[in-house]
N, C-alpha and C positions, 0 to 999 in steps of 0.2 A: 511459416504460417500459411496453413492451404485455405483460409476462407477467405481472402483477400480482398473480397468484393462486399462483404459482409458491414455497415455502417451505421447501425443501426447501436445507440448507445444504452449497455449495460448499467444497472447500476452496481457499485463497488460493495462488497464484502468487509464486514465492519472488522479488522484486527480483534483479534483474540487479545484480552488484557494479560495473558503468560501463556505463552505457548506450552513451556516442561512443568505446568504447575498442576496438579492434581484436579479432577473436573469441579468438586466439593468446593475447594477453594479457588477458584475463576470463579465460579458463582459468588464469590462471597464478595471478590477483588473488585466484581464486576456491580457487585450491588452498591458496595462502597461508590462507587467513584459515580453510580449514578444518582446516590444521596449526597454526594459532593454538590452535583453540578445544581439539583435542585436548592441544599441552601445555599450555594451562589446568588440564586432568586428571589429567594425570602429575603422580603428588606427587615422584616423583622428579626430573622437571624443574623443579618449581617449588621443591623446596627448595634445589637449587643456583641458582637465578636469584635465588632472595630471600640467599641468603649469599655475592652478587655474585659467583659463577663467570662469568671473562672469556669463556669461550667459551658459556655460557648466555644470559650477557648479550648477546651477540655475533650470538648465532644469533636470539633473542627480535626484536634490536633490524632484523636483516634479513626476518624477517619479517612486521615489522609495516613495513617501507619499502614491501617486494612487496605486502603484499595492502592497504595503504590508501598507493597513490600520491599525491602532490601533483600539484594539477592544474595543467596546463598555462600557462606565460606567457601573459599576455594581451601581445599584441601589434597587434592590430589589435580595430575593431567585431564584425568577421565571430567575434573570438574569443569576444567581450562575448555576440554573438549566438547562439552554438554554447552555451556555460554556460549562457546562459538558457532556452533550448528543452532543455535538457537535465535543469536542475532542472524544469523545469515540466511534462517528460514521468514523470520520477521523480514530482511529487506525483501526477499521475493515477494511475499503476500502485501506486501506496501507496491509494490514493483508493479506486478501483477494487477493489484486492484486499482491502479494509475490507467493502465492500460484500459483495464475494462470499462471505467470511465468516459473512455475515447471513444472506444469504438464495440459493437458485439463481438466477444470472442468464445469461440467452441474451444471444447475440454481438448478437441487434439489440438489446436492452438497453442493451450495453455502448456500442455506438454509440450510441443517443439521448443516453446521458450521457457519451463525449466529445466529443460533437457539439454538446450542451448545450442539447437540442430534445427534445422529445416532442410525439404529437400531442394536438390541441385536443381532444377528449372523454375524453382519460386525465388531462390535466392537469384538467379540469372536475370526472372524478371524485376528484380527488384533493383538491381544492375542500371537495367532498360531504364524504367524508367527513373531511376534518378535523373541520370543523363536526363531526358526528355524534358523533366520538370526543370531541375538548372538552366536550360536554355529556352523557357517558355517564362518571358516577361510577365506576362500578364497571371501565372502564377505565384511568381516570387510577390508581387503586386502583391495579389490576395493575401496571402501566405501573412506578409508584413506586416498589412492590416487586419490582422485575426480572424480572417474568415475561417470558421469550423473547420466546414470541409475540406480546404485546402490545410490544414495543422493535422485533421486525422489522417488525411491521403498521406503529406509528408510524414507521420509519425508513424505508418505503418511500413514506409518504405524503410526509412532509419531502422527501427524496431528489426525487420525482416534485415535489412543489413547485417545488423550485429551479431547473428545468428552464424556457425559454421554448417556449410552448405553438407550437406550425403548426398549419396545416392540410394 
């Protein structure tokens, strides 16, 4: 991560409701699940749906089909293959959007960490100061009692740790 100094907190990027699923239908997955949450709210839908009204129950039970589909047959490797690239893009943009919560992060940022590289003297400093901060009391102090600052400091050094160093 080269902007290191950068602290200033993003806000996070809402998960896509299917990342492989056709744009048509995320629209559709997405409108579902936000007519969910609304009759969540309605105490007048939900006290017919809790004194089993058939058509409450009815309407509940289709749209929770629409906005949380079952995934697709696996039929082949390529399908195995598609699901796995698919959760494993899901954890980065969960991953990802964690971070940017933290702290302001730029797009070459976001690359070095899905890319899973930073360069050799940022990872050195990050080295540095670990070291530094582990023997600064009055850090770990902070740290413990949740002070922001000191959770983003340390979470960017961690963060920049996990990275494999280039040149």
């Amino acid at each position: 991560m080269t902007d290191t100094l950068a602290t200033a907190s993003a806000p996070a990027t809402a998960p896509t409701a299917a990342s492989a699923v056709p744009a048509a239908d995320v629209a559709a997955i997405e409108s579902a699940r936000a007519t969910i949450k609304m009759r969540i709210e309605d105490k007048e839908f939900r006290t017919k749906l809790l004194a089993q009204d058939p058509a409450a129950r009815a309407e509940w039970d289709n749209l929770h089909k629409s906005g949380y589909p079952a995934p697709p047959q696996i039929t082949s490797t390529e399908d195995v293959k598609s699901q796995a690239e698919t959760r494993n893009a899901e954890s980065w943009n969960s991953y990802v959007s964690w971070l940017k919560q933290s702290w302001a992060m730029t797009p070459e940022n976001e690359a070095e960490i899905r890319g899973g590289v930073v360069r050799a003297d940022i990872h050195e400093w990050a080295q540095e100061e670990r070291d530094r901060l582990v023997k600064d009391r009055a850090f770990y102090r902070r740290l413990l009692d949740g002070d922001r600052e000191a959770k983003t400091q340390w979470g960017k050094v961690v963060a920049i740790l996990s990275l494999r160093p280039v040149k």
